[in-house]
C-alpha positions in Angstrom: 10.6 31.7 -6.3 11.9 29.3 -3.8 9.4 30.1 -1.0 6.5 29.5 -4.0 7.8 25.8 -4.7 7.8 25.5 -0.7 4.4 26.3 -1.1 4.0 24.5 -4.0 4.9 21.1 -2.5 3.3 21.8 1.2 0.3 21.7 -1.3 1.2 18.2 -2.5 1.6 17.2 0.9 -1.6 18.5 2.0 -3.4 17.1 -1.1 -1.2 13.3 0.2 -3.1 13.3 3.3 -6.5 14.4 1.5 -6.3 11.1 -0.6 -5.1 8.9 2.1 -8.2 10.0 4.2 -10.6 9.6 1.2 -9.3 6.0 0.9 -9.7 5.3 4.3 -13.0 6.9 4.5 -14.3 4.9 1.4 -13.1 1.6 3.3 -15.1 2.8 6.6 -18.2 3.0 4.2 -17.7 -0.3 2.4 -17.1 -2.1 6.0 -20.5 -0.1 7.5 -18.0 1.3 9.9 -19.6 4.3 9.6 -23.0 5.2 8.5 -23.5 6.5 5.2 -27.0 8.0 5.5 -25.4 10.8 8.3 -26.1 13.7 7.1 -22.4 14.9 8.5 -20.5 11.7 7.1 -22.5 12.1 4.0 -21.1 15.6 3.6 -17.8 14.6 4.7 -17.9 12.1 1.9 -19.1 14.7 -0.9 -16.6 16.9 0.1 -13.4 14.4 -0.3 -14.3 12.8 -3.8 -15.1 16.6 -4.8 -11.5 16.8 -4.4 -10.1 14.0 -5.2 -11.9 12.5 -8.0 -10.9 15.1 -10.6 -7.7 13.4 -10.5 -8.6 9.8 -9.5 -10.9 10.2 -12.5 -8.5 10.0 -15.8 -5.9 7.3 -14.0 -8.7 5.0 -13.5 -9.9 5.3 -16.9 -5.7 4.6 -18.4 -5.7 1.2 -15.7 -7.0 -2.0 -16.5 -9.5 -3.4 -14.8 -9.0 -5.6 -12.0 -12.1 -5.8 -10.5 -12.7 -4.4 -7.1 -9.5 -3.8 -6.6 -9.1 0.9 -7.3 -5.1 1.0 -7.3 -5.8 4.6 -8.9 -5.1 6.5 -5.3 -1.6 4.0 -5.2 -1.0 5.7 -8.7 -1.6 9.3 -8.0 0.3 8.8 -4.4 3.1 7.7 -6.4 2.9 10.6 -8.8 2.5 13.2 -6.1 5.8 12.1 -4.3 7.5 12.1 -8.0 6.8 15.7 -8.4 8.1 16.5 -4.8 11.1 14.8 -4.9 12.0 14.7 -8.6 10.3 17.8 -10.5 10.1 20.7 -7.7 13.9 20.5 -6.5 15.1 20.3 -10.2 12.9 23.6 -10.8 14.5 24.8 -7.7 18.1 24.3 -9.0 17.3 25.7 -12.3 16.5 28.8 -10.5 19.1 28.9 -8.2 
């Protein structure tokens, strides 16, 4: 049961960097950094909100709005280190 939460929050982790690239990526478009007509960017793109928006999704919908300013990754940043410091090693010590 142990090795599956150490799984469990590797996952988080992984899922971390996923939203810290996507919000990167999304300022490299807004900036014309990068090129949003490449086909490989373009793909990139697709492929990062395909992940992350599911979540991003129903926390931007609960915030207010304050303009152009998305503090919905922020939130779910902040959620995703709550579960792997608060809910995964209390699981783990009701287990244990």
């Amino acid at each position: 049961m142990l090795e599956l939460l150490g799984f469990i929050s590797y996952l988080i982790q992984l899922y971390v960097y996923v939203v810290i690239a996507a919000v990167i990526f999304s300022w490299l478009i807004a900036f014309n950094v990068i090129n949003a007509y490449n086909p490989f960017v373009r793909t990139l793109w697709q492929a990062l909100n395909a992940v992350t928006e599911p979540l991003l999704r129903p926390i931007r919908r609960v915030l207010p709005d304050l303009g152009g300013l998305d503090i919905s990754p922020i939130v779910l940043l902040i959620a995703c280190y709550f579960v792997q410091a608060v809910v995964l090693p209390n699981i783990a010590r009701l287990v244990v």
